[in-house]
C-alpha positions in Angstrom: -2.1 -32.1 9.7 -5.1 -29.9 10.4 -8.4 -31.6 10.4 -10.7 -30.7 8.0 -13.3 -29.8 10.6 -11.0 -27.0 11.5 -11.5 -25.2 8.7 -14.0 -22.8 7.4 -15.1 -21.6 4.0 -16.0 -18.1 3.3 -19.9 -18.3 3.6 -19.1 -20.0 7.2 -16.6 -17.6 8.1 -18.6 -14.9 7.4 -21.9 -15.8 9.1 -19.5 -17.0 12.2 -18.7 -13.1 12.3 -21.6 -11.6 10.8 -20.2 -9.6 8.1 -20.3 -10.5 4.1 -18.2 -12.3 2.0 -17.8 -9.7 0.1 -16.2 -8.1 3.4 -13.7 -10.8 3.6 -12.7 -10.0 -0.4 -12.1 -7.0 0.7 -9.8 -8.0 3.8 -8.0 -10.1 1.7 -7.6 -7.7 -1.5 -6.2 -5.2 1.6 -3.5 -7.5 2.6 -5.5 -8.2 6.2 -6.0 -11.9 5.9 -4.3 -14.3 3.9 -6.6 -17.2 3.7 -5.5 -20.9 2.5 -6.3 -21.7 -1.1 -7.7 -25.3 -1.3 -6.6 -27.1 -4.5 -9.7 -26.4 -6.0 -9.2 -22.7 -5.3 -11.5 -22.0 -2.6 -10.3 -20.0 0.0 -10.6 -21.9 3.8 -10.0 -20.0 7.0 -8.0 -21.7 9.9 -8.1 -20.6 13.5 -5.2 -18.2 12.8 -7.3 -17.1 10.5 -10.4 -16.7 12.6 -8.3 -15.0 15.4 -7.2 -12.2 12.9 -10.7 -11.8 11.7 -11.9 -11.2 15.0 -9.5 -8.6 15.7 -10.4 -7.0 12.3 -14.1 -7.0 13.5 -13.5 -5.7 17.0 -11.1 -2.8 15.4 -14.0 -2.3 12.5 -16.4 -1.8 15.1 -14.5 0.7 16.8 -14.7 2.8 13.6 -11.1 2.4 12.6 -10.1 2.5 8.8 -8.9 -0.5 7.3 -5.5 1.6 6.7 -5.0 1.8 10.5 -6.1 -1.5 10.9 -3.4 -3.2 8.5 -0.8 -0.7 9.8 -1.7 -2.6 13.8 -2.3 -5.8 13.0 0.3 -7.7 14.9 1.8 -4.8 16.7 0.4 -5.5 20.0 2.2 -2.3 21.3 0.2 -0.2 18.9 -2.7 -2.0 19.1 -3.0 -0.9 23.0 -2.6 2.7 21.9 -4.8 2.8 19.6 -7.8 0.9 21.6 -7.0 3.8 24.8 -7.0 6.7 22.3 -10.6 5.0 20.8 -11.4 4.4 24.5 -10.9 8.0 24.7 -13.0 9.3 22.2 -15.8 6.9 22.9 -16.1 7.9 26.6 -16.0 11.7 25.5 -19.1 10.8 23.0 -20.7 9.5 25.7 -20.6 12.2 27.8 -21.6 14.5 25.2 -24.7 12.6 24.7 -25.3 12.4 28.1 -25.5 15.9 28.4 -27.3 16.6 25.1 -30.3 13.5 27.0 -30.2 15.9 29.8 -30.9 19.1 27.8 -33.4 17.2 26.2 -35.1 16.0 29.9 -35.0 19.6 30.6 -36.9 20.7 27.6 -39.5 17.8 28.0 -39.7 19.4 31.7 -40.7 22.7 31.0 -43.1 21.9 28.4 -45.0 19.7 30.3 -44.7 22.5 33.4 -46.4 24.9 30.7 
């Protein structure tokens, strides 16, 4: 049996991750997490529970769609794809704003210069 210290309710869960209850209805309307119904019908989050929800975070973070994000969750295959292609992407953004902060260094340049 699982202790009862080991689980969470939603209001914990949610602070523990900072996101919103209100986020976690949503991941469980979406099929994402299944939390476990107490007999009084809350809902209480394990740590399998807690492990998925971190992954959900991490891959929300990275500005994936909840869509993509069910369709990888527990494909660890896929899941490495899909963090090198978003690797990708956010490497490229950086450069492109590291050439836009140059631009802009140059421009602050020549106005001081007159």
């Amino acid at each position: 049996m699982v202790r009862a210290d080991e689980w969470l309710g939603p209001g914990e869960t949610a602070r523990r991750f900072g996101i919103t209850t209100k986020a976690l209805r949503v991941y469980e309307r979406e099929g994402l997490v299944a939390p476990h119904r107490a007999q009084s019908g809350w809902r209480l989050y394990g740590p399998a529970h807690l492990a998925q929800l971190h992954q959900i975070v991490v891959l929300r973070d990275l500005g994936l769609p909840l869509r993509s994000i069910k369709a990888l969750i527990g494909s660890q295959s896929r899941l490495r794809e899909v963090l090198a292609f978003q690797r990708e992407n956010l490497e490229a953004q950086r450069a492109k704003i590291g050439r836009a902060i140059a631009l802009i260094e140059t421009a602050q340049r020549q106005l001081d210069a007159g």
